[in-house]
KELO-761449 format. One record per residue (C-alpha): residue number from 0; x, y, z. Coordinates in nm, 4 decimals, decimal comma. Example, Ala and Ser with C-alpha at 12.3 -4.5 7.8 and 13.67 -1.06 7.14 Angstrom:
# residues 2
GUFI   num          x          y          z
GUFI     0     1,2300    -0,4500     0,7800
GUFI     1     1,3670    -0,1060     0,7140
This chain:
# residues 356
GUFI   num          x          y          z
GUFI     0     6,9293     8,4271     8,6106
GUFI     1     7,1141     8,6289     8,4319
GUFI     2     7,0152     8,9106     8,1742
GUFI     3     7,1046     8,6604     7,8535
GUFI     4     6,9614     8,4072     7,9963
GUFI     5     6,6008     8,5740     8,0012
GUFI     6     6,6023     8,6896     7,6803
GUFI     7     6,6575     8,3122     7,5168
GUFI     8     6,3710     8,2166     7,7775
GUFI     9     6,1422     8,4740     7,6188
GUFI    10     6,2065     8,4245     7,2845
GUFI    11     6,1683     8,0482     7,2862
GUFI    12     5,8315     8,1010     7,4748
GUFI    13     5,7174     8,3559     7,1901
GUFI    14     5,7947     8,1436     6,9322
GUFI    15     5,5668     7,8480     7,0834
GUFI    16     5,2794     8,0839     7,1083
GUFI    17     5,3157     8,2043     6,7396
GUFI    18     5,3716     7,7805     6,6515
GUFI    19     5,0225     7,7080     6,8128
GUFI    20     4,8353     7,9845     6,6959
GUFI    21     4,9074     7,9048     6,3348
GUFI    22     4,8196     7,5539     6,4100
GUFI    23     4,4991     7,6809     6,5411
GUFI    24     4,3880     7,8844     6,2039
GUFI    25     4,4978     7,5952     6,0244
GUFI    26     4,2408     7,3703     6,2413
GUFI    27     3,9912     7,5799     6,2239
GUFI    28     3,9917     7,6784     5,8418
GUFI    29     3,9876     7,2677     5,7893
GUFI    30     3,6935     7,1995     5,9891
GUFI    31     3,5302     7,5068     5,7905
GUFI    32     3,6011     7,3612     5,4826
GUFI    33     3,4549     6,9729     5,5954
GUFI    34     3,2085     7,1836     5,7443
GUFI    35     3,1115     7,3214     5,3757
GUFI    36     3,1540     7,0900     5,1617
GUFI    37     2,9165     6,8823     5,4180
GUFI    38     2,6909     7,1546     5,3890
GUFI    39     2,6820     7,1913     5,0176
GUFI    40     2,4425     6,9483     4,8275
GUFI    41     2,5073     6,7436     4,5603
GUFI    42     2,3568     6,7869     4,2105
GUFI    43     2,1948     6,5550     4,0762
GUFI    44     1,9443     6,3694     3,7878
GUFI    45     1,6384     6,3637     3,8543
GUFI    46     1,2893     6,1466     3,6798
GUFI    47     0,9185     6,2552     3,7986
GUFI    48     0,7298     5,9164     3,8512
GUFI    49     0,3940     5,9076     3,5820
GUFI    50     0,1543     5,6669     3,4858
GUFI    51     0,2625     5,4926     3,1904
GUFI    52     0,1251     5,2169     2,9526
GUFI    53     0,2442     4,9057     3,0088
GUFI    54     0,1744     4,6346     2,7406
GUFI    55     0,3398     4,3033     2,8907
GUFI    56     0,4607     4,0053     2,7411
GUFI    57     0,6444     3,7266     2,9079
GUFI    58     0,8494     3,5104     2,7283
GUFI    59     0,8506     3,1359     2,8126
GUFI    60     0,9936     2,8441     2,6802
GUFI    61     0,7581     2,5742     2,5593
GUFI    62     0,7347     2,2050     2,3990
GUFI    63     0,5246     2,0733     2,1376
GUFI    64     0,4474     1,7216     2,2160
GUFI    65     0,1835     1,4951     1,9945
GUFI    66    -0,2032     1,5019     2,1184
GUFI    67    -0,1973     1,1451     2,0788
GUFI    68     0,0856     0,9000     2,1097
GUFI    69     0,1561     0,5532     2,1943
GUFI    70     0,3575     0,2519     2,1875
GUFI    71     0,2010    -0,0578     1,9734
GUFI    72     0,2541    -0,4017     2,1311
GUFI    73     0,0903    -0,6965     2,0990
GUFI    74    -0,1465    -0,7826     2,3429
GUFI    75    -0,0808    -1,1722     2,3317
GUFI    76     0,2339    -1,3579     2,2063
GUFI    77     0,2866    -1,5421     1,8782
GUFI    78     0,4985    -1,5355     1,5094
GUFI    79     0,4750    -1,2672     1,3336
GUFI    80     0,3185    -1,3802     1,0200
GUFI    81     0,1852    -1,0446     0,8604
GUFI    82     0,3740    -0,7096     0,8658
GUFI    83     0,2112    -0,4115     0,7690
GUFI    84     0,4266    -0,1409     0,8910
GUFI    85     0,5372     0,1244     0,7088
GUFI    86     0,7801     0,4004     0,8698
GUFI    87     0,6399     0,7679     0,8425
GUFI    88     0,3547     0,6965     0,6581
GUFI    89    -0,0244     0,8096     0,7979
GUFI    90    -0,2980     0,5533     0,8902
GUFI    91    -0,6607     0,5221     0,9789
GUFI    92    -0,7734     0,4075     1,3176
GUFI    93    -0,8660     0,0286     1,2990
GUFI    94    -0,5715    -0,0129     1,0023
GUFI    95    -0,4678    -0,3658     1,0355
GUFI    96    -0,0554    -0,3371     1,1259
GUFI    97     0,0433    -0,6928     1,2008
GUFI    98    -0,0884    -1,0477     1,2398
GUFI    99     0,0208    -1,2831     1,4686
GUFI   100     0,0101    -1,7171     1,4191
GUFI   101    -0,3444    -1,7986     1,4719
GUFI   102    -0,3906    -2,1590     1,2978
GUFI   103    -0,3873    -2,3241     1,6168
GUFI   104    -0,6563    -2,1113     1,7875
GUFI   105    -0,8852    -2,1188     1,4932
GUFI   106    -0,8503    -2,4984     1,5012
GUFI   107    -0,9787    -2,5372     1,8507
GUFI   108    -1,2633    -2,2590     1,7435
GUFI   109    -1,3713    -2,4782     1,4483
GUFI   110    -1,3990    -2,7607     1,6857
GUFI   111    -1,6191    -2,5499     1,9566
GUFI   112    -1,8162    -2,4689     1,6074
GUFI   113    -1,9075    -2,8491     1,5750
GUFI   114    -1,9566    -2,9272     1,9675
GUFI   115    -2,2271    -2,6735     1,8567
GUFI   116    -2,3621    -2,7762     1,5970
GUFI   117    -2,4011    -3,1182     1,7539
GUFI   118    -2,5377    -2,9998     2,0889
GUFI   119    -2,8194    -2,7488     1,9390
GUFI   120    -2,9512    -3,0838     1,7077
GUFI   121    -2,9624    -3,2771     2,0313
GUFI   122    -3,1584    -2,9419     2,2193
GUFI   123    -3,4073    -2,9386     1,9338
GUFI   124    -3,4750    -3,3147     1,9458
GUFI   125    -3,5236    -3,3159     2,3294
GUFI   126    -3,7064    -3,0181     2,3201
GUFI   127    -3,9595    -3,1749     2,1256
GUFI   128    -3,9580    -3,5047     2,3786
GUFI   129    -3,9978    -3,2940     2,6809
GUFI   130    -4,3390    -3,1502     2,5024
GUFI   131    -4,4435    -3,5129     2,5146
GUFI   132    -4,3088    -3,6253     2,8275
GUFI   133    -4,0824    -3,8442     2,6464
GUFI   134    -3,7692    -3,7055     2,8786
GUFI   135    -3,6971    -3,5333     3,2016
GUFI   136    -3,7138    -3,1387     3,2622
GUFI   137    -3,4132    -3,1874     3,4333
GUFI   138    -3,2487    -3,3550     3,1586
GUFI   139    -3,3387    -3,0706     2,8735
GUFI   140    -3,1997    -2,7863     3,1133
GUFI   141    -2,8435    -2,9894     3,1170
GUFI   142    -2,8816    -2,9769     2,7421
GUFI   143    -2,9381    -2,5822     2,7392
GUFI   144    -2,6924    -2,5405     2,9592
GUFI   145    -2,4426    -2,7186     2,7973
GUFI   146    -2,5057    -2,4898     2,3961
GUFI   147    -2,5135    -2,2183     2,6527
GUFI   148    -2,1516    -2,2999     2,7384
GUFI   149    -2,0204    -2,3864     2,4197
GUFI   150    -2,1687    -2,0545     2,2852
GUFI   151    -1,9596    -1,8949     2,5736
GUFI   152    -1,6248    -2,0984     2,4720
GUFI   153    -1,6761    -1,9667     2,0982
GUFI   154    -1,6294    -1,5935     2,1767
GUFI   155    -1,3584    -1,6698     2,4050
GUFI   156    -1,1715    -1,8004     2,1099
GUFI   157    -1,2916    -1,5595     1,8822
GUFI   158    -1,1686    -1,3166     2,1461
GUFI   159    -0,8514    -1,4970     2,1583
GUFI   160    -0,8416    -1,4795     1,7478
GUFI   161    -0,8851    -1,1286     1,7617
GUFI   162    -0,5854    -1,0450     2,0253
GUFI   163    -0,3405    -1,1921     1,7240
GUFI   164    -0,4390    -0,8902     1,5134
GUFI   165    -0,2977    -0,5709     1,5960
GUFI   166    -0,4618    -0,2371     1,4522
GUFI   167    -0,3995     0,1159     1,4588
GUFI   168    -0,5279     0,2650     1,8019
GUFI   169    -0,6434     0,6249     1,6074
GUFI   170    -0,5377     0,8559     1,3014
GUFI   171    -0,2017     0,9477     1,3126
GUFI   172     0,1645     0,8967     1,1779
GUFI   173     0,3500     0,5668     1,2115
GUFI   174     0,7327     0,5683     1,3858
GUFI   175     1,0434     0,3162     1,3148
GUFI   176     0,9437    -0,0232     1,2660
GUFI   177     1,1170    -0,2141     1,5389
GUFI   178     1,0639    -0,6207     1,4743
GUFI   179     1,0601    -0,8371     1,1382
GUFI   180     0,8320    -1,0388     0,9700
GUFI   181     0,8834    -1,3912     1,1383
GUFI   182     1,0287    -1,2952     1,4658
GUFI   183     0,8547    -1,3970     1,7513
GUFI   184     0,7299    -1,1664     1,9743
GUFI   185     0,5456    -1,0819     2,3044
GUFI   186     0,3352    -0,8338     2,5278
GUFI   187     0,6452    -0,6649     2,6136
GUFI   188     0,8072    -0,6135     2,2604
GUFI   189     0,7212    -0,2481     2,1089
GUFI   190     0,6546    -0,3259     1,7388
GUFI   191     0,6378     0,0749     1,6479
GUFI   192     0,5227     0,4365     1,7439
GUFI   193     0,2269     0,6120     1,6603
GUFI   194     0,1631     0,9728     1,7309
GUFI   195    -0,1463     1,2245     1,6099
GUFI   196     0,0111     1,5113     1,4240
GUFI   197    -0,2663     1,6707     1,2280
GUFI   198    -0,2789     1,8391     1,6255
GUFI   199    -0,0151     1,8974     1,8681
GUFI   200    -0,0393     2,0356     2,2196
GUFI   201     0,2405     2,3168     2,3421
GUFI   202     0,3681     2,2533     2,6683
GUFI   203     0,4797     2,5743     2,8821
GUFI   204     0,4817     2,6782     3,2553
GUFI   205     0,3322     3,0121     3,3942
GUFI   206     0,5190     3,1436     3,7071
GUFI   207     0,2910     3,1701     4,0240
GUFI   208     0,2251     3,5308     4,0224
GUFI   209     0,1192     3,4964     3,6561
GUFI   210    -0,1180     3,2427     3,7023
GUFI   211    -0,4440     3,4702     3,7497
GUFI   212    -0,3710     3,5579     3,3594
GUFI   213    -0,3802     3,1791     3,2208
GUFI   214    -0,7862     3,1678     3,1389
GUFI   215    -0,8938     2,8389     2,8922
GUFI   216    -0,9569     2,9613     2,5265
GUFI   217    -0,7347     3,2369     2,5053
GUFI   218    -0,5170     3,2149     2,2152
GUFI   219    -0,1393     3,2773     2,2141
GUFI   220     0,0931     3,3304     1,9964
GUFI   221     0,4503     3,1097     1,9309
GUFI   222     0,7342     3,0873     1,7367
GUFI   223     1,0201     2,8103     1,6559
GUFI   224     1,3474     2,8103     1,5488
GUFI   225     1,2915     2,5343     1,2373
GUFI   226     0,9913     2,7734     1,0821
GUFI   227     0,9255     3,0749     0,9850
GUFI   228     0,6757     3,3618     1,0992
GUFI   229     0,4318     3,3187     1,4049
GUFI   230     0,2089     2,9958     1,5331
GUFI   231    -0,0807     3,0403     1,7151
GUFI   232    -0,2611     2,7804     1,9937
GUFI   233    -0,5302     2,7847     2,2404
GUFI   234    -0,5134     2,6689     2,5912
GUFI   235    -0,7667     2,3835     2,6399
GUFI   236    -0,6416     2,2556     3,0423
GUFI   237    -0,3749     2,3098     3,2991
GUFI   238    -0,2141     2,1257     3,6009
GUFI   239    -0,4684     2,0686     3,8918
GUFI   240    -0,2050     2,2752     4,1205
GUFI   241     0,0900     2,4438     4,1533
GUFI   242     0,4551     2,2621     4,1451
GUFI   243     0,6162     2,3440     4,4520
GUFI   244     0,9121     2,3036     4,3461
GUFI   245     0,9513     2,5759     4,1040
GUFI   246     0,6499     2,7429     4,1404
GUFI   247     0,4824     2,7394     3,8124
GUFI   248     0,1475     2,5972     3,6684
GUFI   249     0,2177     2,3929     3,4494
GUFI   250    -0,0751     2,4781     3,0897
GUFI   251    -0,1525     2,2883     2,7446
GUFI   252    -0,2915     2,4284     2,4473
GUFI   253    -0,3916     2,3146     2,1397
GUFI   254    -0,1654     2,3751     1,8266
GUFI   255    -0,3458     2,3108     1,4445
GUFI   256    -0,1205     2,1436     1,2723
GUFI   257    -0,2698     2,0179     0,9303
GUFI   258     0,0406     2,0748     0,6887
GUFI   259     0,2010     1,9151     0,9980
GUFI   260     0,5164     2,1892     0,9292
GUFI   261     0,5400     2,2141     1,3007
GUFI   262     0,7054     1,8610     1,4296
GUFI   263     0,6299     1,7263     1,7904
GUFI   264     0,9493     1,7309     2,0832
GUFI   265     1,0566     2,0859     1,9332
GUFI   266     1,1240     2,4153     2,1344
GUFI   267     0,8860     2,6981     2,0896
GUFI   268     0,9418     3,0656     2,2548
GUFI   269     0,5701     3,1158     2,3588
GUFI   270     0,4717     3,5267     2,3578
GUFI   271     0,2495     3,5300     2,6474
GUFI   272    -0,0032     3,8711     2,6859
GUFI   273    -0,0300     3,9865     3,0083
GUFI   274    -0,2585     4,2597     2,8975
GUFI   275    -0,2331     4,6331     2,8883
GUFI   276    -0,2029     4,8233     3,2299
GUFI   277    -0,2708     5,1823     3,2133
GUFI   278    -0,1474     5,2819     3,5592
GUFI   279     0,2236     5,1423     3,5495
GUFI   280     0,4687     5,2892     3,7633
GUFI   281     0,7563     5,2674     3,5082
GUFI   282     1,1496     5,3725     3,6112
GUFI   283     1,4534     5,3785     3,4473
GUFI   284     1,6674     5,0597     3,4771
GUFI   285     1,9519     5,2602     3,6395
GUFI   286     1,7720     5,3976     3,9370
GUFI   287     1,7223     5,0851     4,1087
GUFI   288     2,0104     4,9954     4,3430
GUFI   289     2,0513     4,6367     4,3882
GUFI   290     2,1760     4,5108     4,7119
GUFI   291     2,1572     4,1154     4,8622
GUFI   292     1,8491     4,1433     5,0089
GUFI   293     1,6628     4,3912     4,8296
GUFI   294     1,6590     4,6704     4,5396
GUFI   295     1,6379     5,0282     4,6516
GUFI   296     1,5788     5,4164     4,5104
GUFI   297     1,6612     5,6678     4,6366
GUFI   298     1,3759     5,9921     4,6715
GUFI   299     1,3556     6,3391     4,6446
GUFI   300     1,2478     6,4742     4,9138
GUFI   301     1,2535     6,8627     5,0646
GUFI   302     1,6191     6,8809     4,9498
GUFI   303     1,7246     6,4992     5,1235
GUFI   304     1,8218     6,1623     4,9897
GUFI   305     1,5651     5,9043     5,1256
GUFI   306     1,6156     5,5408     5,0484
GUFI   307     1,3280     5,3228     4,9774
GUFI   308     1,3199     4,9188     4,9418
GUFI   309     1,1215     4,8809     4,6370
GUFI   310     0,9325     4,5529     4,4661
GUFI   311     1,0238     4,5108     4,0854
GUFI   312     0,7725     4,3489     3,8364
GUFI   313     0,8617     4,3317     3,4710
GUFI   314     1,0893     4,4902     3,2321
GUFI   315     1,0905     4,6529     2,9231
GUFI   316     1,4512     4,7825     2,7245
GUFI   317     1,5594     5,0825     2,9491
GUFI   318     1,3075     5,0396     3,2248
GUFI   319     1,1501     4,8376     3,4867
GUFI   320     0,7859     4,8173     3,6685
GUFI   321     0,7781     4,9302     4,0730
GUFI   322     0,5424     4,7316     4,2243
GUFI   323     0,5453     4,8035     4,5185
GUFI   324     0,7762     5,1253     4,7123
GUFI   325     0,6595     5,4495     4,4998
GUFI   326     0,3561     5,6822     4,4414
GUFI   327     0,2884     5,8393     4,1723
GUFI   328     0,4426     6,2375     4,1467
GUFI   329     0,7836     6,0992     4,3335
GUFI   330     1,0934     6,2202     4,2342
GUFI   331     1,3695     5,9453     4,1841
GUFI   332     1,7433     5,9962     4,1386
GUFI   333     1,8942     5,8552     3,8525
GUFI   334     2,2653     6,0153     3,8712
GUFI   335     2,5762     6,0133     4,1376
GUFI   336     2,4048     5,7370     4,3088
GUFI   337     2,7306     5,6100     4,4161
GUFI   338     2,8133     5,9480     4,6468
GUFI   339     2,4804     5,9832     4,7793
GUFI   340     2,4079     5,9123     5,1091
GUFI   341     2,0723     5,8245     5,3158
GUFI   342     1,9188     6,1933     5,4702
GUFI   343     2,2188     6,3850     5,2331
GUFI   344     2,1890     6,7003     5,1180
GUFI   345     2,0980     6,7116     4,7274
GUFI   346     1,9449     6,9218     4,3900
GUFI   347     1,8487     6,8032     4,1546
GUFI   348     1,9775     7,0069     3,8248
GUFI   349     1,7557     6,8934     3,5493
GUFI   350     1,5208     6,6115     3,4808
GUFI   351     1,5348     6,2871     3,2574
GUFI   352     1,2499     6,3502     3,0241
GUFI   353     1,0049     6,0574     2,9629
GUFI   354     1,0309     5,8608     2,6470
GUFI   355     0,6871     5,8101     2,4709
């Protein structure tokens, strides 16, 4: 090898050994750099976890349906010949609403009325032989028994008499008037409506883990969308069980109605109390991560993100109730929730002061 030859060997062999070391430094000032910024923690939001007041009302959607209603129908069929139905108009139980055809049956009644007669003359005559011996024992008891039965035919027919009027079944407000004088009608024909309005009942459903709060006699408070200002009622019974279905308990209370400004079948917004609990754990709305199975937070603790699954109850404007997942005294995160990660370093810079 010749004298030119080495000196293009060594300078190509130099010039690799520079090449790596740079690539080296470089190497080694990058990891430093991941290494720091790794290293460094993340400022941060944070909120210390107090007891608050919570006063809680749930909002549910209710009906008001009539205390009392009913279809009228004649209980036995016949011509109408009286009609005494007057839409939307209030009536007294026993008020007299429509007569049915009833010459027939008080013909046949009339003639039960003079078997009668005719049968209690021969009872008193025989009655007065058989103290004489002037007629059988056997023969007088055929007699009794025979007014007995006639007696017993008579308030069958007066029975029958009495089917062919129909009467108001309690207080309350006639509906649409459905037949016509004249027509003829039957069992299954619905002449009209009659529903008690002077008193409604509200109809609403309490979700299961409510339920321990529904007690009879407490009053609540409703409103409507046809009326003005605030209705009250108080619950008188509810559902036997829970509906499996949608897991609610199912509750009635009793709405005053007098004025009757509230009309049955509408939608009421009932404001149910909860009561006051003194002891709330209450967090702002966006510390709560949700996620498909669960909601999480993420802690505080000795200069480390820790995650924890938390249970949410109810919720207010800007905040929501843990249930279940924090003590009180924690410290929660509130900002840069997006860059934190579980066991990462963080500080937290200032807190989010509670709003009284």
């Amino acid at each position: 090898m010749n004298l030119k030859t080495k000196e293009i060997a060594i300078l190509i062999f130099s010039s690799f050994l520079l090449f790596a070391c740079k690539n080296n430094g470089k190497k080694d000032k990058k990891n430093t750099v991941s290494t720091n910024r790794m290293q460094r923690a993340l400022p941060v939001e944070g909120y210390i976890v107090n007891p608050e007041v919570l006063t809680a009302n749930l909002q549910i959607a209710g009906t008001l349906i009539p205390m009392e209603e009913t279809e009228i129908h004649p209980e036995v069929s016949g011509r109408i010949v009286e009609l005494s139905i007057h839409e939307g108009t209030f009536v007294r139980k026993g008020t007299v609403l429509a007569r049915l055809f009833d010459g027939d049956l008080k013909a046949q009644l009339r003639k039960l009325q003079v078997q009668l007669q005719v049968a209690e003359k021969t009872l008193e005559r025989q009655n007065d032989l058989l103290k004489i011996g002037g007629i059988s024992q056997q023969d007088f008891d055929l007699t009794v028994l025979n007014v007995n039965s006639l007696k017993a035919d008579i308030a069958v027919m007066q029975t029958e008499i009495d089917k062919t009027v129909v009467k108001a079944p309690f207080d309350g407000r006639l509906g649409f008037k459905n037949v016509s004088p004249g027509a003829y009608v039957t069992p299954q024909n619905i002449l009209t409506t009659i529903r008690k309005t002077d008193e409604l009942k509200l109809e609403f459903s309490v979700p299961e883990k409510y339920v321990t709060n529904v007690k009879l006699g407490n009053k609540i408070g409703f409103t409507t969308a046809g009326q003005q200002g605030k209705f009250f009622a108080v619950i008188m019974s509810t559902e036997s069980g829970i509906d499996v279905s949608t897991r609610t308990l199912a509750v009635h209370a009793v709405v005053k109605n007098p004025a009757e400004a509230l009309k049955s079948g509408g939608f009421a917004n009932v404001d149910f109390d909860l009561g006051n609990d003194s002891k709330a754990i209450m967090i702002p709305n966006e510390a709560v991560i949700p996620e498909a199975r669960d909601k999480k937070v993420i802690v505080y603790k000795s200069g480390k993100a820790v995650f924890n699954v938390v249970e949410t109850g109810l919720r207010t404007a800007d905040k929501v109730e843990i249930t279940k997942g924090l003590n009180m005294g924690d410290t929660i995160i509130t900002t840069g929730l997006l860059a934190i990660k579980p066991g990462g370093n963080i500080t937290v810079s200032s807190f989010q002061k509670k709003e009284d």
